[in-house]
C-alpha positions in Angstrom: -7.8 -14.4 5.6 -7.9 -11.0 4.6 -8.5 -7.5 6.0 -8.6 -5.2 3.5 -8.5 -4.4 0.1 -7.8 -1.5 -2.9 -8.4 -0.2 -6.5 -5.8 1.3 -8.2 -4.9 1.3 -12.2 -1.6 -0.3 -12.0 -1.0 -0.7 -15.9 -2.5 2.8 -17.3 -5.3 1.1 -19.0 -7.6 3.5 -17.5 -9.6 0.7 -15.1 -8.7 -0.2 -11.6 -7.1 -3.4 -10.9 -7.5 -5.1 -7.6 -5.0 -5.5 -4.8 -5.8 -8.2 -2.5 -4.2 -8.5 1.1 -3.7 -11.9 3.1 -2.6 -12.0 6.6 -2.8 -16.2 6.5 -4.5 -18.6 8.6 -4.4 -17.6 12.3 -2.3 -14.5 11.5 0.4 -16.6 10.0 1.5 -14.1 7.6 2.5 -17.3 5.5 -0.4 -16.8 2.5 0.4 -14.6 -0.2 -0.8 -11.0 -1.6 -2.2 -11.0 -5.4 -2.9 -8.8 -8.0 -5.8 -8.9 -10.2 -5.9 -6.6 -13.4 -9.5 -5.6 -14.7 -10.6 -6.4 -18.0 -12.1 -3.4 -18.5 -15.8 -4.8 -18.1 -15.5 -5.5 -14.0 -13.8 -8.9 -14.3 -10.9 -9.5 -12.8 -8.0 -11.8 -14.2 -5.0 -12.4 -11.7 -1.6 -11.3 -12.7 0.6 -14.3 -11.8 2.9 -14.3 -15.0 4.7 -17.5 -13.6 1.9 -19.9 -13.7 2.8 -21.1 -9.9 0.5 -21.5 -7.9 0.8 -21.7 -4.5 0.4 -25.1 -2.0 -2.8 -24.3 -0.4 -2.7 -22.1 1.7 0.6 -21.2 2.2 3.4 -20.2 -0.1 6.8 -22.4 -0.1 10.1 -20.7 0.2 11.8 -19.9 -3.6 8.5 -19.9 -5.1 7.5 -17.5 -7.8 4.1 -17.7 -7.8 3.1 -14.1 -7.7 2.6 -10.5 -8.6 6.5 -9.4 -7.8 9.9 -10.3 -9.9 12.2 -13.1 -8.1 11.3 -15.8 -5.6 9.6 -15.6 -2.2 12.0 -14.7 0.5 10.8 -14.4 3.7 11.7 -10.6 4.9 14.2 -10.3 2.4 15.9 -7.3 1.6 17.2 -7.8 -1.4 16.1 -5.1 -3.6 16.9 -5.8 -7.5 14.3 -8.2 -7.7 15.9 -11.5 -7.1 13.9 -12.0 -3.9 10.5 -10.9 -2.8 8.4 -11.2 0.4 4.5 -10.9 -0.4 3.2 -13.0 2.7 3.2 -10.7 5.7 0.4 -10.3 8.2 -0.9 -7.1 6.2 -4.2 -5.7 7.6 -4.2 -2.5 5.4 -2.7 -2.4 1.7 -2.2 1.5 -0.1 -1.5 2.4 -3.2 0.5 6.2 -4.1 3.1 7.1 -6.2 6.1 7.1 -3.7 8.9 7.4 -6.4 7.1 10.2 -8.6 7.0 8.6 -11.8 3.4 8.7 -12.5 2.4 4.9 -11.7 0.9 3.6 -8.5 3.0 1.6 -6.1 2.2 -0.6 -3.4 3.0 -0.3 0.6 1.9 -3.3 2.5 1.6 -2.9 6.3 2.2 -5.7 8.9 1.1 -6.4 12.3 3.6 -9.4 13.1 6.2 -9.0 10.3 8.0 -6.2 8.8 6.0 -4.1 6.2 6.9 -4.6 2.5 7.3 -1.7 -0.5 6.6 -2.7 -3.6 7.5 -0.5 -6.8 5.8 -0.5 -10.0 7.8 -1.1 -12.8 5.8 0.0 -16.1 7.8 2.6 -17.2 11.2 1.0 -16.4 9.8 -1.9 -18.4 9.5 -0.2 -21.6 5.8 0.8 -20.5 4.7 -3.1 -20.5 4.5 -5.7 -17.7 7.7 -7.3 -18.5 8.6 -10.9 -19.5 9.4 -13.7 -17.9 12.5 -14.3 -20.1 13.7 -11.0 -18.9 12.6 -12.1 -15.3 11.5 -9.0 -15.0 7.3 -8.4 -13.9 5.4 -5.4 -13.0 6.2 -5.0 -9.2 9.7 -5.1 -7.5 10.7 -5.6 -3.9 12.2 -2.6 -2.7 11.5 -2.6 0.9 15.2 -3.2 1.3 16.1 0.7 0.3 12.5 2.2 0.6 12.0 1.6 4.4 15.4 0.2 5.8 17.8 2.1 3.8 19.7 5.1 4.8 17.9 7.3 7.6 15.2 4.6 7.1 13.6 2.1 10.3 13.2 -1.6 10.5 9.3 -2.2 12.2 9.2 -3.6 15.3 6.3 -5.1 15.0 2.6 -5.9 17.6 0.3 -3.2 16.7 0.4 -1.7 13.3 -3.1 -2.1 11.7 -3.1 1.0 9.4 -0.6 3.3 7.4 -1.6 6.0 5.4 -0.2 8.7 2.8 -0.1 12.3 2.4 2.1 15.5 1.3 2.9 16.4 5.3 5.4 19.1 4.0 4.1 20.3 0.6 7.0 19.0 -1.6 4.3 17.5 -4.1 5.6 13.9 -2.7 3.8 11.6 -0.2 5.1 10.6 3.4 3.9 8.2 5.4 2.2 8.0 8.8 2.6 4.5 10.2 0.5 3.3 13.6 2.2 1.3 16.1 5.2 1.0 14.3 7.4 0.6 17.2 5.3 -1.8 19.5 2.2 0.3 19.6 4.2 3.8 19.1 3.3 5.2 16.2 6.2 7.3 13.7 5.9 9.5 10.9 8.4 9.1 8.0 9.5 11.7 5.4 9.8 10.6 1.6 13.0 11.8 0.0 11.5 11.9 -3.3 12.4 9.1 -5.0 10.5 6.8 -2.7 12.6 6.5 0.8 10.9 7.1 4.0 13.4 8.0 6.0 13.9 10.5 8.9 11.5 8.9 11.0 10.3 10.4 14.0 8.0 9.3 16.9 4.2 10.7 17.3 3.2 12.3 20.8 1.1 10.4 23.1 0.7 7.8 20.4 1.0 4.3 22.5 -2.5 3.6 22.4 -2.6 0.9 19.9 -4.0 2.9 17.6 -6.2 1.5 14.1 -7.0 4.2 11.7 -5.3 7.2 10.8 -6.7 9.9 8.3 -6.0 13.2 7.3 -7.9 16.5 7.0 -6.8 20.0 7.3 -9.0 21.4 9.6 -7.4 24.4 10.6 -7.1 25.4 6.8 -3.8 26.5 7.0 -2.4 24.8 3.7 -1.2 21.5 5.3 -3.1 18.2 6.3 -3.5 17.3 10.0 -4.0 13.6 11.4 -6.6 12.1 13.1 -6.3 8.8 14.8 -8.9 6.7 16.1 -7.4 4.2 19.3 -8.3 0.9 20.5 -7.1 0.9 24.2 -7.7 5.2 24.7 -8.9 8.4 23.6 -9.0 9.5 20.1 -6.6 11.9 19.1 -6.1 15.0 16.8 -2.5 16.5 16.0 -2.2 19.8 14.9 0.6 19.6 11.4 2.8 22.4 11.9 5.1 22.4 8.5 3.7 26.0 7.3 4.3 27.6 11.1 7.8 26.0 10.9 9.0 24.8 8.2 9.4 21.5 9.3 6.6 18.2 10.2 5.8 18.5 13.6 2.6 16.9 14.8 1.6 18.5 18.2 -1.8 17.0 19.8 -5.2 19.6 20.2 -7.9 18.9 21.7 -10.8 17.6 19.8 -13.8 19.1 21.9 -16.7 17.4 23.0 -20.2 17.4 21.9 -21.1 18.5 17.9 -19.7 21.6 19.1 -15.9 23.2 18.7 -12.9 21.3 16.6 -15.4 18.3 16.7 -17.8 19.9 14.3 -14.6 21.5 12.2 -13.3 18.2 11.5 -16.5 16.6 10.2 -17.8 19.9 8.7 -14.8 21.5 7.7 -14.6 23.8 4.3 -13.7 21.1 2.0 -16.4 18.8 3.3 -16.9 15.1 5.0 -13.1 14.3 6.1 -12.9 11.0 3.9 -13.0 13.9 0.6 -9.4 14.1 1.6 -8.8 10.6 1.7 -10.5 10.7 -2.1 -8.1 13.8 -2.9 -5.2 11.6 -1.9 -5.7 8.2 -3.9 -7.3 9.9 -6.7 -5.2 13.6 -6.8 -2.0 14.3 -8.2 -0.3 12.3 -4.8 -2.4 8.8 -5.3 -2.6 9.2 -9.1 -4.8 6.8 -9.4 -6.8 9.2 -12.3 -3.8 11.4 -12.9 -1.6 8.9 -14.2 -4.1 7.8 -16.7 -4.8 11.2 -17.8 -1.4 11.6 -18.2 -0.8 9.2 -20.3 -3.1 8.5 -22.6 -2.7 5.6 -24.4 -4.4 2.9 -26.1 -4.9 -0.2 -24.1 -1.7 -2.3 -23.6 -1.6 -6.0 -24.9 -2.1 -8.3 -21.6 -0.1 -11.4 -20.6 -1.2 -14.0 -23.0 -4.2 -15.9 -21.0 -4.1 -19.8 -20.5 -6.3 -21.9 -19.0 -7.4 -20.9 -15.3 -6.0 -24.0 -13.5 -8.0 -24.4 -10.4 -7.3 -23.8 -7.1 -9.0 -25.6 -4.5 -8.5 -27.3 -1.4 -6.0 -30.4 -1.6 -2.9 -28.7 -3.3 0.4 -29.6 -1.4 2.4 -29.1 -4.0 3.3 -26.2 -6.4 1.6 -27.0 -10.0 3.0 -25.0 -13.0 0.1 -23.3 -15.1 0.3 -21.1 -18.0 -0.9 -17.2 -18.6 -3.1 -16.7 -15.1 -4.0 -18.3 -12.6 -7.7 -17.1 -11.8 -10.7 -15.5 -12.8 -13.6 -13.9 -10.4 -16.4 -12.4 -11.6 -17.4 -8.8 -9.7 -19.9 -10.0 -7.9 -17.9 -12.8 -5.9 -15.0 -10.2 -4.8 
């Protein structure tokens, strides 16, 4: 029941922990998200700091089994971390630092439901994960203000398979390119700095139920072009104009045909294989994946208290409280 996947060190121990995505049983979107933090040896604990677990397989309303402060809400927008939402039908998970404080946080996209934002709270925490006393954890819901406030857009969802992030107007923050956002349009958004997409605009030619987007600069002009790869017609490449203008404006080129012309540019381009931009992105100064760790060197945080991993298998209707975490895979299973 899930798609994808990714690494990021959430807790600036140096390691990346594991985000994994669930889109539920028969795209449900009713099965919950978790986060697992690395030991530091390739074992992976899950942070679940309530010791819920959730009924197998789907998670009850005003549960807090989970990764994010409050109780599950389903497309809540409550944003001060009474409510969260962490089931959605999310086929592609990113992390970046969207409010440009030097930890990773967490967009979830959503085919059926509306996409979720999740902030990372280590810093505002007194650099720690937070206590349950405090009811405070290490993530917070803030799809409410980070995609639907001001200037922002509510998903209407059917076709959004992938998001990803980049710097589209060099202001050292990432904004977001989201396919088939809109039914199967896909918009761009612009990151205000502090984490709000907002100022979202509508992609040329885009209604082609598009599943990948990634970014290289194949013109070498300073800022990063898409490329999207569709299901239901051609592939496209959009020319970034932000240096020419001053503004985002993503006007469609023609990709060539053969090894020859812009095809060979964008897989031989100066800076190499176009997935080294993707790498430049989740591990450069925008995904601070490395950064932040380099940054702020520290020595290795005290983790939850660990309990006993209560098991969970097939069978559970009901929610069962269990102390410190709630699971324990070895490398090799994930």
């Amino acid at each position: 029941m899930s798609c994808q996947c990714d690494f990021a060190d959430v807790d600036h121990d140096g390691d990346d922990d594991l985000l994994h995505s669930s889109y539920g049983q028969s795209f449900s979107g009713l099965v919950m998200s978790r986060l697992f933090l690395n030991d530091g040896t390739g074992f992976f604990d899950e942070y679940n700091p309530s010791g819920q677990v959730s009924a197998n397989p789907n998670l009850a309303a005003q549960t807090r089994a989970g990764f994010v402060e409050g109780t599950q809400q389903t497309n809540t927008t409550n944003t001060t971390g009474l409510f969260h939402d962490i089931t959605n039908v999310s086929l592609d998970v990113d992390f970046a630092d969207f409010d440009g404080d030097f930890d990773n946080d967490i967009q979830a996209d959503s085919r059926d439901t509306q996409q979720r934002m999740f902030q990372n709270r280590w810093f505002e925490n007194g650099e720690s994960y937070g206590t349950e006393t405090a009811q405070t954890r290490l993530y917070r819901d803030v799809t409410g203000s980070w995609l639907l406030g001001p200037n922002g857009l509510a998903e209407q969802p059917g076709a959004n398979y992938d998001n990803d992030f980049h710097d589209m107007d060099n202001d050292s923050d990432v904004d977001g390119y989201f396919l088939g956002y809109i039914g199967t349009t896909d918009k761009w958004g612009v990151n205000d700095g502090s984490g709000h997409m907002q100022n979202f605009q509508t992609v040329p030619n885009s209604a082609n139920d598009d599943n990948e987007i990634d970014w290289h600069d194949y013109d070498h002009d300073g800022d990063v072009d898409p490329f999207i790869s569709a299901f239901s017609g051609a592939d496209r490449f959009y020319k970034n104009q932000y240096v020419e203008s001053a503004s985002i404006n993503l006007v469609q080129v023609s990709i060539g045909t053969g090894m020859g012309g812009e095809h060979a540019r964008l897989r031989h381009g100066r800076h190499g294989q176009r997935r080294r931009h993707r790498h430049h992105l989740r591990r450069g100064r925008w995904g601070e994946r490395s950064v932040a760790s380099q940054r702020h060197q520290r020595s290795r945080p005290d983790r939850p208290a660990r309990g006993s991993d209560p098991t969970i298998g097939s069978g559970q209707s009901e929610l069962e409280a269990a102390p410190g975490h709630v699971a324990r895979v070895g490398q090799r299973q994930l």
